[in-house]
Every structure is written in C-alpha cells, then in structure tokens.
N, C-alpha and C positions, 0 to 999 in steps of 0.2 A: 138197423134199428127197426123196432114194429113200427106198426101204423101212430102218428103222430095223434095223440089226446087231448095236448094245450098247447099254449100257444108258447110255452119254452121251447116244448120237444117239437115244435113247428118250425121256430128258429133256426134250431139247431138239426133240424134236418134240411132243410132246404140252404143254410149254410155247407153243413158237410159233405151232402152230394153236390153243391157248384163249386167245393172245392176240390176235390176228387176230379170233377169232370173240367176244371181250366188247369189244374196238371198233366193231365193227357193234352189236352190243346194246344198249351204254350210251348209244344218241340213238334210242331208240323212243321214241317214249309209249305211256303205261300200256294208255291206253285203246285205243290201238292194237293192240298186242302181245296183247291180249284176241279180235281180231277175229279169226275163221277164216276165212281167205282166202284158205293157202296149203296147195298140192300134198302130201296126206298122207304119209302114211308106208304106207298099205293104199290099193289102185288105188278110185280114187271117191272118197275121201274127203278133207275139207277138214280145215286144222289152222289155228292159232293160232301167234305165235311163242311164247306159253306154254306153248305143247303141243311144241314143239320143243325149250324147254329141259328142260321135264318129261324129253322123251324121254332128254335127253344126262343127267339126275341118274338117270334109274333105269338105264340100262345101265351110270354110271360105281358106281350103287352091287351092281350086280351083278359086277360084278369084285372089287368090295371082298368083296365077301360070298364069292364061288367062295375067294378067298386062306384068308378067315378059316374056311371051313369046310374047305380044304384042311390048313392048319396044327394043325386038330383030327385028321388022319387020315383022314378021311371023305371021299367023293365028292361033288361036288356037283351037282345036276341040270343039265346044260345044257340051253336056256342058262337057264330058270328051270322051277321045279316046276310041274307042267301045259300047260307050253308045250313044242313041238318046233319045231326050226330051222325048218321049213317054215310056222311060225303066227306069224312077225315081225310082221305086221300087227297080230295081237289083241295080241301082248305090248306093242308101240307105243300100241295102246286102253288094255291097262291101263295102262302107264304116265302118260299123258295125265290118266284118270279118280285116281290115288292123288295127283295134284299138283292138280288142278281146282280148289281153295278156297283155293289161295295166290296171293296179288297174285305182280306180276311182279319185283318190287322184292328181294321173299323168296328166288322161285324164282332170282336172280339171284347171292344170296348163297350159297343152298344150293348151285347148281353149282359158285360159288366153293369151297367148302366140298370138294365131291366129287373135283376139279381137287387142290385140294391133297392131299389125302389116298390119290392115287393118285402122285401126286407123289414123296411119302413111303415110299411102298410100294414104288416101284421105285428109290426110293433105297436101302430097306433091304435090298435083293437085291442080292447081286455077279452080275458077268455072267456065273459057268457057271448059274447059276439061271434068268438070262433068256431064256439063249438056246444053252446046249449041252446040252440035253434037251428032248424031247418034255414038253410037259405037260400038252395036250389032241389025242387025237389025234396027229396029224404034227404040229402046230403050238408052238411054241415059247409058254416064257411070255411073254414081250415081245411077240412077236408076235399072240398072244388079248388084251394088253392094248392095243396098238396098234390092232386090228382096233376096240375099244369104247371110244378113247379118243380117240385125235390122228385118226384115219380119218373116224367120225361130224361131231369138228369143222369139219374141211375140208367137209364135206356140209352141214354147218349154214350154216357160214359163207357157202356161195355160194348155199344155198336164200334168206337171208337177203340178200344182195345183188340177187339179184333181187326177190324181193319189193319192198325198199324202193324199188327202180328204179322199179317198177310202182305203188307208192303216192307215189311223188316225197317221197320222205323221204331227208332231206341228211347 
C-alpha cells in the first residue's frame, strides 16, 4: 500500500503489517527468539527476535505517551527524553534492555497490547486531526504515527523472514 492519506488507509495499514508481522512470530520458538543472531538496530551490533519486538513495544509506546503528553498541553521530547533523532541506536539499546527479563510469549502479548492501543487512538481522531495539520514538524499526525507504527512493522517483518530463512524455520 502507498503512503497512508486518512485515517481508514491508516487503520488499515498499520492493522495489515501487524498482521503479516505476528504470522511470522507466532512459529518461533522460545528459545530461539532469545538467540542474537540478527542484524541490530546500531551498525555491529547483534539483536534477538526479543530485542526486536521489544524494539516495536517501546516506539509503539512512545507515540502513545507523545499523544498522552500532548492532550495535557505539553511538548513532548522527541523522540524520547535524553535521546536525539541521531542516537536511534542507543534508544533501540535502551529499548531492548527495559524488555530483557520478559519471556517472548509476554513480549508478544504486550506488542499485541501496544498494536491495539494505537489502534484505538487513531480511531479516536477524525481525519483533520490526522492529517490537515502539522503536528511534529512538517509532518502530519498520521504520518509520525505511521512512520513508528505500520513502517517499523514492514522492517520487522522482513528482518524476520530472513532470519528464519537463514535458521530454516518453516
């Protein structure tokens, strides 16, 4: 699908890549999905498919938080407090290390969790909200939510294809 324009084709993209990317997930094993094996998120480094859903739960819950700190009036740091757009890598580390102590099973449920609740949130915007104003920058709200939502999915989902390609997992 192109680039999403309202908030249907917003829906529905950010539904069809998290559906696409929790059919690839739901035939890992545990103990697999534990192993870092694949191409990080920071140049050298190795990741985990745990460290990759980690990744997709902290950026979906950094949009939730940017909204919730928005609707108070307030600015929110992008894209998180201490990190700057040029430090994606460390904010990927942190992300990775706040999810570290949960099985994959968890981390699985929480993304579901995240997935819905962004779901929700662009349900509850009409589309001059989404998309006939700036909300960050030049960028549209749909469009910052798209960029941390259905975007990373499609990136997961085909990091994840490969991978299993390469471990020969069916």
């Amino acid at each position: 699908m192109a680039i999403p324009k309202n908030k249907n084709e917003l829906a529905e993209e950010i539904g069809s890549s998290y559906q696409k990317l929790q059919t690839e997930l739901s035939n890992i094993p545990e103990e697999q999905a534990k192993t870092k094996s694949m191409e990080g998120h920071a140049k050298g480094m190795k990741m985990s498919v745990c460290d990759l859903v980690a990744y997709l739960i902290g950026w979906g819950n950094l949009v939730l938080k940017w909204h919730k700190i928005r609707e108070q009036g307030k600015e929110p740091d992008f894209p998180e407090i201490g990190y700057k757009w040029n430090e994606l890598g460390e904010l990927a580390q942190k992300f990775y290390a706040d999810y570290k102590d949960d099985d994959y099973f968890s981390l699985l449920k929480k993304l579901d969790k995240v997935e819905k609740n962004i779901l929700n949130l662009v349900e509850k915007k009409d589309n001059e909200a989404l998309y006939e104003s700036s909300w960050y920058e030049k960028y549209t709200m749909g469009r910052m939510i798209q960029f941390n939502t259905s975007s990373p999915y499609k990136n997961a989902y085909a990091r994840i294809r490969k991978w299993k390609k390469e471990k020969k997992i069916k």
